[in-house]
The first five atom37 places (N, CA, C, CB, O) and aatype in JSON, in Angstrom:
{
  "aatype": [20, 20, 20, 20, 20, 20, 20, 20, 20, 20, 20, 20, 20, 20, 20, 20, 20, 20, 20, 20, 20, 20, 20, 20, 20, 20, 20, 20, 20, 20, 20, 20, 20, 20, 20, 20, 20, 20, 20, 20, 20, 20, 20, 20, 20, 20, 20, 20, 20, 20, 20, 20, 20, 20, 20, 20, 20, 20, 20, 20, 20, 20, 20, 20, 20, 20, 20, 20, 20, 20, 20, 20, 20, 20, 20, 20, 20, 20, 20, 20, 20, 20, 20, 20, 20, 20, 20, 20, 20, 20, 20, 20, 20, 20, 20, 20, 20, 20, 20, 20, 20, 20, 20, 20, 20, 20, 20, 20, 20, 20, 20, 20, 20],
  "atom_mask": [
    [1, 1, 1, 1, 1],
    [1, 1, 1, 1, 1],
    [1, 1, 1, 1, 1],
    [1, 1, 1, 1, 1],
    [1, 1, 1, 1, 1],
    [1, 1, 1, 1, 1],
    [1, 1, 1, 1, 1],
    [1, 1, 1, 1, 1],
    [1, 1, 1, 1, 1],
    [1, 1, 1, 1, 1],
    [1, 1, 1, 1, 1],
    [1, 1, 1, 1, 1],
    [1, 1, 1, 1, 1],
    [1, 1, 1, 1, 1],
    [1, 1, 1, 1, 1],
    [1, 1, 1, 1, 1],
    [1, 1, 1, 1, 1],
    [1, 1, 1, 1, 1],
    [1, 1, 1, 1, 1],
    [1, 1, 1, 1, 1],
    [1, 1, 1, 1, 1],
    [1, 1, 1, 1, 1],
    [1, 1, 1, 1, 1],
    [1, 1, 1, 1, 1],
    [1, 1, 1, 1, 1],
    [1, 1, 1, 1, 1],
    [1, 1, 1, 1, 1],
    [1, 1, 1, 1, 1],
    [1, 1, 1, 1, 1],
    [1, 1, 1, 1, 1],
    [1, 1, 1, 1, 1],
    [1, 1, 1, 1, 1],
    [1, 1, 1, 1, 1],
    [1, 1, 1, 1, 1],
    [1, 1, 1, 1, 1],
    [1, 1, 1, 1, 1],
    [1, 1, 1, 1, 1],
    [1, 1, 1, 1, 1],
    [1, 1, 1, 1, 1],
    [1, 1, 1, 1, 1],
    [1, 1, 1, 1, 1],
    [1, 1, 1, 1, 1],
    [1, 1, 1, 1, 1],
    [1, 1, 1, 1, 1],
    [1, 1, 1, 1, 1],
    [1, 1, 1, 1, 1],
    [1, 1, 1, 1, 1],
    [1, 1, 1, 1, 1],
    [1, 1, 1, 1, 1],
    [1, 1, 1, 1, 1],
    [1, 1, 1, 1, 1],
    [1, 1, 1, 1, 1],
    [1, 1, 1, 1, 1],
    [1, 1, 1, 1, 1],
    [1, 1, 1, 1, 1],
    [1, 1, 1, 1, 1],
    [1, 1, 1, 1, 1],
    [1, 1, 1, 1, 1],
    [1, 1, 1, 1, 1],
    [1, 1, 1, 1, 1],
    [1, 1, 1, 1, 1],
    [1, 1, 1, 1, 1],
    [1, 1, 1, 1, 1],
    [1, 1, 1, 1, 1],
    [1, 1, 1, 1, 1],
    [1, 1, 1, 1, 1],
    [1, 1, 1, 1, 1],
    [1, 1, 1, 1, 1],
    [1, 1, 1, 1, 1],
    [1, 1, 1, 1, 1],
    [1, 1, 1, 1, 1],
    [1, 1, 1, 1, 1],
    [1, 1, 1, 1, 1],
    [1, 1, 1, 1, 1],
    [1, 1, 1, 1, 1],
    [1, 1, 1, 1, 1],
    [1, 1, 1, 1, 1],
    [1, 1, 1, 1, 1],
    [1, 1, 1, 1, 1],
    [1, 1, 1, 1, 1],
    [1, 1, 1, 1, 1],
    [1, 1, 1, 1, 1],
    [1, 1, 1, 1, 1],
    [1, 1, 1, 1, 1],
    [1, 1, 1, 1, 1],
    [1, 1, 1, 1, 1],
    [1, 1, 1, 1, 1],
    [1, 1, 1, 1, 1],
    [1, 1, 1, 1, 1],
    [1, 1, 1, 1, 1],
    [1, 1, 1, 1, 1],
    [1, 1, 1, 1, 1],
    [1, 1, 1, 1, 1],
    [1, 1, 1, 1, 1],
    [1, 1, 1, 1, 1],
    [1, 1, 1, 1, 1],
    [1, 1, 1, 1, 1],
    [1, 1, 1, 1, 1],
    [1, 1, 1, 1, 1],
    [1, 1, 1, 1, 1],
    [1, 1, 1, 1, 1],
    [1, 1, 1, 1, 1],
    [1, 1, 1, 1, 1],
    [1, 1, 1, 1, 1],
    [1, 1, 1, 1, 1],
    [1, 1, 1, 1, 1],
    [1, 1, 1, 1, 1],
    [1, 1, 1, 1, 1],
    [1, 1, 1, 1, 1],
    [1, 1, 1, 1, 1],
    [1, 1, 1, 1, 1],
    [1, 1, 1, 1, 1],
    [1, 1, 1, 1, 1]
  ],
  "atom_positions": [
    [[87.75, 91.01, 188.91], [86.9, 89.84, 188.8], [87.16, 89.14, 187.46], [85.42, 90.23, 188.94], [87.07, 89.82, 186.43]],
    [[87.49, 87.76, 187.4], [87.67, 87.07, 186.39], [86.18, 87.11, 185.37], [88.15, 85.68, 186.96], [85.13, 87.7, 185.6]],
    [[86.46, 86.46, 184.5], [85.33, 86.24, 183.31], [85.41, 84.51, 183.15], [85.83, 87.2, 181.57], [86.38, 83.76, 183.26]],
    [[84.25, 84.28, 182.92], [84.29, 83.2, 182.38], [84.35, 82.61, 181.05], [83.63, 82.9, 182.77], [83.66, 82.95, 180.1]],
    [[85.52, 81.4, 181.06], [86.08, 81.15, 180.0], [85.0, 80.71, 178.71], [87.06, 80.17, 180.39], [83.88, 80.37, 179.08]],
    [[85.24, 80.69, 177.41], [83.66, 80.45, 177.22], [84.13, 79.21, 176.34], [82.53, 81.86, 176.39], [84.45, 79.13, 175.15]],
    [[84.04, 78.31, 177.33], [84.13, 76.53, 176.79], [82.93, 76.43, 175.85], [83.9, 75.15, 178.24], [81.93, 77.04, 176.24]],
    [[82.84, 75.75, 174.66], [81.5, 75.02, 173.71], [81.67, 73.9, 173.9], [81.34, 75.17, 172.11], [81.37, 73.15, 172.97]],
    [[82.22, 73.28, 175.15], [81.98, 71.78, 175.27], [81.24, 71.72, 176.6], [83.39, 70.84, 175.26], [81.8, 71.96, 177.67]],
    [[79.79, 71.33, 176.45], [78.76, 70.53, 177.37], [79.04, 69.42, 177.94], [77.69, 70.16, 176.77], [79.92, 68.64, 177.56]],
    [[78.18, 69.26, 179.08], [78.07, 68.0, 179.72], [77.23, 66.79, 178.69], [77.27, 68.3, 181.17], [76.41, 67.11, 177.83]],
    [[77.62, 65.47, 179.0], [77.64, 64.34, 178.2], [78.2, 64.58, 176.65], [76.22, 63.82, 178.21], [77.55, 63.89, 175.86]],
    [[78.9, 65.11, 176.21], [79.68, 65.55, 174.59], [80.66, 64.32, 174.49], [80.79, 67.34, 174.52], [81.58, 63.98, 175.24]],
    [[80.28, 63.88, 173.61], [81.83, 62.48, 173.22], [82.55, 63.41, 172.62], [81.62, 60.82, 171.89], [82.33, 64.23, 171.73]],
    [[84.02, 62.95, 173.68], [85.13, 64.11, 173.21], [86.75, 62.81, 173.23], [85.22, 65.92, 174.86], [87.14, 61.87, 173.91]],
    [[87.22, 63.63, 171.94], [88.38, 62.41, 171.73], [89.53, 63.56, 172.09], [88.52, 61.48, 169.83], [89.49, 64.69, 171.58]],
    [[90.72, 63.09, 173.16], [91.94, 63.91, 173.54], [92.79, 63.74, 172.62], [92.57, 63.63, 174.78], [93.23, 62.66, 172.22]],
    [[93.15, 65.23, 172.1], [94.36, 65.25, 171.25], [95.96, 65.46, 171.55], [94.07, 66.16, 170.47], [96.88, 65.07, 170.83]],
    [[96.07, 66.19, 172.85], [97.3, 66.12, 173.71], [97.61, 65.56, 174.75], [97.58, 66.98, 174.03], [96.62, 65.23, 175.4]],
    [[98.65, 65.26, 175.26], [99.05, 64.84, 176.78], [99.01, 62.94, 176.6], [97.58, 65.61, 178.18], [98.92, 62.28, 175.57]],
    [[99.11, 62.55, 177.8], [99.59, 61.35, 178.11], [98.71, 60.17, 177.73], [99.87, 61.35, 179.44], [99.18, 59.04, 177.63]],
    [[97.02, 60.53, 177.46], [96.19, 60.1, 176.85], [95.69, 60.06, 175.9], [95.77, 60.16, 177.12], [94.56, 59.67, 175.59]],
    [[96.66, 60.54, 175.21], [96.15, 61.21, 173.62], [95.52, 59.82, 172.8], [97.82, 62.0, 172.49], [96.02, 58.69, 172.82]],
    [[94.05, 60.31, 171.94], [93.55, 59.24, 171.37], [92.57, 58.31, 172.1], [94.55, 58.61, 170.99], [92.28, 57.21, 171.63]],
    [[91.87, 58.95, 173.7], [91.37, 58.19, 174.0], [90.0, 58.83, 174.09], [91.98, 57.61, 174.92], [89.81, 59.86, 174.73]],
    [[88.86, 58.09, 173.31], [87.55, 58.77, 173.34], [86.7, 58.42, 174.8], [86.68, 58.26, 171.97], [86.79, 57.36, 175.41]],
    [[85.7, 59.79, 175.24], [85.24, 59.5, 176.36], [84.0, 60.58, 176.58], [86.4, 59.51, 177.39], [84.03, 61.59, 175.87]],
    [[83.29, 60.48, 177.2], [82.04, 61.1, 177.45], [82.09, 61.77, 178.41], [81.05, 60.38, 177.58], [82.23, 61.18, 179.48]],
    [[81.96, 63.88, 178.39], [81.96, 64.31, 179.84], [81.49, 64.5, 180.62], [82.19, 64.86, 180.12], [80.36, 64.98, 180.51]],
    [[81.96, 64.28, 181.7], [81.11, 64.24, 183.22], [80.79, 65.7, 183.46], [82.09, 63.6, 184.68], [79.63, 66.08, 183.33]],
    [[81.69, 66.5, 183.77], [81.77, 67.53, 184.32], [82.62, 68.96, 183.46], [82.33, 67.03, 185.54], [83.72, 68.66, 182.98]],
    [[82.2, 70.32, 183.28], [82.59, 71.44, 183.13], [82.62, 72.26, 184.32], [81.95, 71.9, 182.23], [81.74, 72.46, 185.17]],
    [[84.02, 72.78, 184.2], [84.1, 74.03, 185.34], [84.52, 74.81, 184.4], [85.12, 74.01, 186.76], [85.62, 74.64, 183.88]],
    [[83.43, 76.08, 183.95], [83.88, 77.01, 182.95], [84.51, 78.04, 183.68], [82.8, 77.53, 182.06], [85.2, 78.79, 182.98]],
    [[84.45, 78.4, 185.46], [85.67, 79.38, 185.62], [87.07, 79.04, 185.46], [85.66, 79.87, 186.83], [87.94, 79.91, 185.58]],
    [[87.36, 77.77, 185.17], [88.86, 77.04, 185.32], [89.12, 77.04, 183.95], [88.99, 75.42, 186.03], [90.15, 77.48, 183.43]],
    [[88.06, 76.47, 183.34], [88.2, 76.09, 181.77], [88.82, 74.44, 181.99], [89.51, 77.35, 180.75], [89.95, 74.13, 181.6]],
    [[88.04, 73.66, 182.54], [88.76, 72.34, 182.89], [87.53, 71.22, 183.08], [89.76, 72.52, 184.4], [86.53, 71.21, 183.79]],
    [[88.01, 70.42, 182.27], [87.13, 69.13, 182.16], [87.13, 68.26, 182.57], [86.99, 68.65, 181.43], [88.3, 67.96, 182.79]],
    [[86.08, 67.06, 183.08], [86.29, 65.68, 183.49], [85.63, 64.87, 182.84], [86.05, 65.42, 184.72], [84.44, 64.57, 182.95]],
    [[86.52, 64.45, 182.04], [86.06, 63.29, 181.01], [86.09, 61.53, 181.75], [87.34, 63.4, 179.52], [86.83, 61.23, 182.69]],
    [[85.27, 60.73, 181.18], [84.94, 59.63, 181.94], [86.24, 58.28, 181.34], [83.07, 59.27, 181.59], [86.54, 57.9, 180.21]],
    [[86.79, 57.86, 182.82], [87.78, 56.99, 182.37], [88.97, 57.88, 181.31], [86.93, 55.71, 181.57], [89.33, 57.57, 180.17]],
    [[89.32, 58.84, 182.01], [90.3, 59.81, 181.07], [90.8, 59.95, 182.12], [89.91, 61.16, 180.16], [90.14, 59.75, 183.13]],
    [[92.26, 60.39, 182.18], [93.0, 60.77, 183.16], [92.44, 60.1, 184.65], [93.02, 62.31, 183.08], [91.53, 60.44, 185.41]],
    [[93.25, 59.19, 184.69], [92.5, 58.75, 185.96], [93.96, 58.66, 187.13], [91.51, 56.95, 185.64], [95.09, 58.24, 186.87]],
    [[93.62, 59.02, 187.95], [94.11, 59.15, 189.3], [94.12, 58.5, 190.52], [93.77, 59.92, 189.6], [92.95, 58.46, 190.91]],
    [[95.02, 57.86, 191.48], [94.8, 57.31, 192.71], [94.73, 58.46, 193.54], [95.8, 56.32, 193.12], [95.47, 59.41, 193.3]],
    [[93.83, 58.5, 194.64], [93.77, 58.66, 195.53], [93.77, 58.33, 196.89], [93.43, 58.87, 195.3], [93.0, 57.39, 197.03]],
    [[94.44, 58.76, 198.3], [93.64, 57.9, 199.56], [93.01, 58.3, 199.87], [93.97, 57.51, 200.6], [93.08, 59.49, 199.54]],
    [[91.8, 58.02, 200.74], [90.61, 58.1, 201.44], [90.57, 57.76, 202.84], [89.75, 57.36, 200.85], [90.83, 56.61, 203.18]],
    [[90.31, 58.57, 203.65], [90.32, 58.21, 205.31], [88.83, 57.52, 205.53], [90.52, 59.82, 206.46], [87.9, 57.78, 204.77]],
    [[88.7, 56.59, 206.72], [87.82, 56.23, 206.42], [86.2, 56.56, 206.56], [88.16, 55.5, 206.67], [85.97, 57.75, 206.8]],
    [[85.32, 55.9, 206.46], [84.17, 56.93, 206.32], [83.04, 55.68, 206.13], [84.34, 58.23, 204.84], [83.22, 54.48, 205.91]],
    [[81.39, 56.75, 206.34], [80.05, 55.87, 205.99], [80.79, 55.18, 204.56], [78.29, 57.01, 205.64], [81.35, 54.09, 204.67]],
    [[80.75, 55.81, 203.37], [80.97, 55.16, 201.95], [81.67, 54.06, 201.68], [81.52, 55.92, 201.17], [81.26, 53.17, 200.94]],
    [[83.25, 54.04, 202.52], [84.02, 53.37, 202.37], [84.71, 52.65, 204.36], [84.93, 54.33, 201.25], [85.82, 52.94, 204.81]],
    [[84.07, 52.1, 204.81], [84.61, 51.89, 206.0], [86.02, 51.86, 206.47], [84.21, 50.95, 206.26], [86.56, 52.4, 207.44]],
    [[86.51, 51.02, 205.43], [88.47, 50.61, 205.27], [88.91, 52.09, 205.12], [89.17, 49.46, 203.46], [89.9, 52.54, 205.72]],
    [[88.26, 52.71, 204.44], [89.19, 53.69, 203.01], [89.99, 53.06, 202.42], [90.15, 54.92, 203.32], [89.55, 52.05, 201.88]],
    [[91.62, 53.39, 202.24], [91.84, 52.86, 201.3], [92.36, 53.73, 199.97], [90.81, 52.21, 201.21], [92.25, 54.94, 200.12]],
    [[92.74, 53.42, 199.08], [93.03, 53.65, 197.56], [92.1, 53.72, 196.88], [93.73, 52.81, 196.92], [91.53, 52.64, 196.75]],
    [[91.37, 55.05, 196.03], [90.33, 55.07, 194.94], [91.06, 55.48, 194.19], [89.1, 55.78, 194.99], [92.03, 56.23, 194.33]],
    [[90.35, 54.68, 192.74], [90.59, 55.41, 191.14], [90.05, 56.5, 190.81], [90.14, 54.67, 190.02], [88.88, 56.12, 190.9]],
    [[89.96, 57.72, 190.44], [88.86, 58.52, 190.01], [89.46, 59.43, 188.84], [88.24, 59.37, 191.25], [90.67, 59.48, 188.61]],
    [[88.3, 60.26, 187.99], [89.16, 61.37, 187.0], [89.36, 62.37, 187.45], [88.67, 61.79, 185.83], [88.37, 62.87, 187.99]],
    [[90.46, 63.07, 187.49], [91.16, 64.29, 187.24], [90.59, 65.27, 186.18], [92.47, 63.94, 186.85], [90.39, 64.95, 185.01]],
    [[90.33, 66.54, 186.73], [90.05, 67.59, 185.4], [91.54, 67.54, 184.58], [89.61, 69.5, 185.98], [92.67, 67.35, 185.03]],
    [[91.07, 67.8, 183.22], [92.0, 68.36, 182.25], [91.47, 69.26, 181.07], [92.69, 67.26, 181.69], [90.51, 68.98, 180.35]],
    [[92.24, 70.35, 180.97], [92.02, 71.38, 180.56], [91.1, 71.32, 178.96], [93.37, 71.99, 180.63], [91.27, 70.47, 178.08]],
    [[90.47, 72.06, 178.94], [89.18, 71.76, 177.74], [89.89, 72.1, 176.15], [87.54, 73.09, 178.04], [89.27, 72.05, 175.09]],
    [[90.73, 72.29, 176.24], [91.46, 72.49, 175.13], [92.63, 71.38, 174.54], [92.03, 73.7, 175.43], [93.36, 71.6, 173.58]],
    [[92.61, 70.32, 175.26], [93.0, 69.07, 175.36], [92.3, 68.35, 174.56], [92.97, 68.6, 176.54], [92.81, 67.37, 174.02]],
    [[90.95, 68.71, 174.32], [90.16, 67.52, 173.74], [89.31, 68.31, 172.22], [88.84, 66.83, 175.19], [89.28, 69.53, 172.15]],
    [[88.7, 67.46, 171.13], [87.9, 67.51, 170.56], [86.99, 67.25, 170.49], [88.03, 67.41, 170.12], [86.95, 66.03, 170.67]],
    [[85.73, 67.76, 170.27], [84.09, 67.15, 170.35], [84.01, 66.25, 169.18], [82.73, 68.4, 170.19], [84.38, 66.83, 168.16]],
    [[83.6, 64.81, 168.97], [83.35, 64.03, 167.95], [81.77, 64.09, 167.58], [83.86, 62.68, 168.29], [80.77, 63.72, 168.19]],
    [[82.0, 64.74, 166.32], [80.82, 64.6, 165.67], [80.2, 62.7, 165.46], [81.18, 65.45, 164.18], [80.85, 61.66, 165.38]],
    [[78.43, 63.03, 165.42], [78.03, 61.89, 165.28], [77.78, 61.16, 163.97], [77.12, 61.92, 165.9], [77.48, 59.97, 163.89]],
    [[77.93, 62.07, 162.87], [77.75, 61.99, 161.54], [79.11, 61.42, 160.89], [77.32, 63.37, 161.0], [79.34, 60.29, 160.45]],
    [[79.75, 62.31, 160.94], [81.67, 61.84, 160.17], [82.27, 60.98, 161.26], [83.12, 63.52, 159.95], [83.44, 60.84, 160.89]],
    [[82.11, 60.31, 162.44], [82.37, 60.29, 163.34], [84.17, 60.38, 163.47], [81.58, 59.29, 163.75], [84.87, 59.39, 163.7]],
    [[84.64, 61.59, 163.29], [85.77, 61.98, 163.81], [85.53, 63.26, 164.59], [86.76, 62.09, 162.78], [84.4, 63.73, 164.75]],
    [[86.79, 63.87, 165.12], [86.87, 64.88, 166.08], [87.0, 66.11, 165.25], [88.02, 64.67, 167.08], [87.69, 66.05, 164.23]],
    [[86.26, 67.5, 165.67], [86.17, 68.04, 165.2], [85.85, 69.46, 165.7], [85.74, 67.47, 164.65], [85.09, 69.47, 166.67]],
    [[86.36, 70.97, 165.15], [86.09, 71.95, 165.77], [84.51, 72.11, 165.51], [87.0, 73.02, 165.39], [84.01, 71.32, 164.71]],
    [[83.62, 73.18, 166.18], [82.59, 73.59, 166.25], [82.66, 74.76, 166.2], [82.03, 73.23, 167.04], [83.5, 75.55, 166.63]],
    [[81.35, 74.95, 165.41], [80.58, 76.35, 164.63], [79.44, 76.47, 165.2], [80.23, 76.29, 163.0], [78.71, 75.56, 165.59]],
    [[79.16, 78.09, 165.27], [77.66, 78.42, 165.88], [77.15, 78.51, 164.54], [77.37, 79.91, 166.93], [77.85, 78.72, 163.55]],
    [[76.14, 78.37, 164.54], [74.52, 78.74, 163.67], [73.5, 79.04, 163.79], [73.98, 78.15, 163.16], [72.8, 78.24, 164.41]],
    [[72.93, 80.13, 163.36], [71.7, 80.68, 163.32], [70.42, 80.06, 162.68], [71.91, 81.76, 162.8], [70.4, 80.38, 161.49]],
    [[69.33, 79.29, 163.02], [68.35, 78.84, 161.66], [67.39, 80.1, 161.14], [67.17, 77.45, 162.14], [67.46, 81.25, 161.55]],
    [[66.85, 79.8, 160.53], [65.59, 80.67, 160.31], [64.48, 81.54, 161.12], [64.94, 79.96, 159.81], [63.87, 82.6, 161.04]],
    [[64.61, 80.45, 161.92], [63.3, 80.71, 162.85], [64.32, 81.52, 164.27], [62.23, 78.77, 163.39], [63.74, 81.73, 165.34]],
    [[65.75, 81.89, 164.11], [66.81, 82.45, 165.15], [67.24, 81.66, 166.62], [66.24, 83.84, 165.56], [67.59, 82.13, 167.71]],
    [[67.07, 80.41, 166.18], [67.65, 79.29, 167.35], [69.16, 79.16, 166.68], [66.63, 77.46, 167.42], [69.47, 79.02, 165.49]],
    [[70.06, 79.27, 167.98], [71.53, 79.09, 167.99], [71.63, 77.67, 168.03], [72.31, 79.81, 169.18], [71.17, 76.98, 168.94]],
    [[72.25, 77.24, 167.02], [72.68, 75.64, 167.78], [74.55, 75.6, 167.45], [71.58, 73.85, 166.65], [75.34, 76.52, 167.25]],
    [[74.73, 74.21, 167.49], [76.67, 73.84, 167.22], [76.4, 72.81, 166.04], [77.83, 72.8, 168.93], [75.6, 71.87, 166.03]],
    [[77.11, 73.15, 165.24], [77.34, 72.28, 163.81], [79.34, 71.7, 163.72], [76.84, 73.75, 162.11], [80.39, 72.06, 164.24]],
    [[78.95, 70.82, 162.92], [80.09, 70.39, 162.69], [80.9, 70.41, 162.07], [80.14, 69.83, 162.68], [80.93, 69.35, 161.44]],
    [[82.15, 71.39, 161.65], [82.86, 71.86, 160.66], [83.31, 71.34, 159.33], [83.69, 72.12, 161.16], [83.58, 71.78, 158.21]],
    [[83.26, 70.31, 159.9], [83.88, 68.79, 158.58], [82.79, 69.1, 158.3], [84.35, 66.82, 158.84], [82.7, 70.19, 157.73]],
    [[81.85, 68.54, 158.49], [80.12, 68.28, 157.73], [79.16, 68.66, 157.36], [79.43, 67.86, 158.03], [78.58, 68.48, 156.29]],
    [[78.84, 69.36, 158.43], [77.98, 70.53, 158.55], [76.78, 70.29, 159.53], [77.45, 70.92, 157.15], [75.9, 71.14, 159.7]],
    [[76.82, 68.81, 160.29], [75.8, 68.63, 161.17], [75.4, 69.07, 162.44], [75.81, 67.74, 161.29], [76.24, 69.08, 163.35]],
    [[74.25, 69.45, 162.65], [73.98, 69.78, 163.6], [74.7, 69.42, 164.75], [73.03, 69.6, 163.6], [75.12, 68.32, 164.38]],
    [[75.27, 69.63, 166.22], [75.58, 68.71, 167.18], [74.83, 68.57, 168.46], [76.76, 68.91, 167.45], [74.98, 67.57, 169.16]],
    [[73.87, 69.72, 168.85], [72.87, 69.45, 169.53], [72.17, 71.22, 169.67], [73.4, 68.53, 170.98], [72.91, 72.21, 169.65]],
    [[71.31, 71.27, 169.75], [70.41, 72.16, 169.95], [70.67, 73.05, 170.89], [69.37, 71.65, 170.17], [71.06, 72.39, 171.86]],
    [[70.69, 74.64, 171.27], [70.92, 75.16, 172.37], [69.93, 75.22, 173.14], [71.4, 76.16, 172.27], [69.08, 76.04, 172.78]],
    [[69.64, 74.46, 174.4], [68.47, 74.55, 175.25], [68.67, 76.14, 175.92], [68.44, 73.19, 176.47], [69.68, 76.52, 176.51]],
    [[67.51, 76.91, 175.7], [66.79, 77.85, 176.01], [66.02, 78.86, 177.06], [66.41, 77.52, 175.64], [65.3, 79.76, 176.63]]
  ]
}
């Protein structure tokens, strides 16, 4: 039985791609599949598809949509320095885990509980 990969990138995270054919393009994610370890970032890697037809689309036809790409492709952009940046766990006082920002040291969002 596999394990799951242990991605620190959440759903909605502004994440800027540092490899591949898109490199440099910032985008907000839609989707994590942490058994794959693979992301879908918005307007990132985008893809044609055909479609047979259907209620949604009567014609079908040709859709645009994103493609996962692998979570190690991208950086989380901090909101403070606003560049891309690795992430750190932290402990506070009171023993809430959150993600800080390595350049800075800012918080990046809270671990819901």
């Amino acid at each position: 039985m596999e394990s799951e990969i242990r991605v620190q990138i959440r759903k909605n995270d502004i994440v800027k791609v540092i490899t591949g054919k898109e490199k440099g393009k910032v985008g907000r994610v839609l989707k994590v599949d942490r058994e794959s370890g693979r992301i879908i970032v918005e307007k990132v890697n985008m893809v044609k598809r055909h479609i047979k037809p259907g209620k949604a689309h009567p014609q079908g036809g040709i859709v645009e949509k994103e493609a996962a790409m692998a979570y190690s492709n991208v950086m989380i952009m901090c909101d403070k320095c606003n560049k891309p940046t690795r992430i750190a766990k932290s402990v506070d006082g009171a023993g809430k885990r959150s993600r800080t920002c390595k350049r800075c040291g800012d918080v990046l969002a809270a671990k819901a509980r």
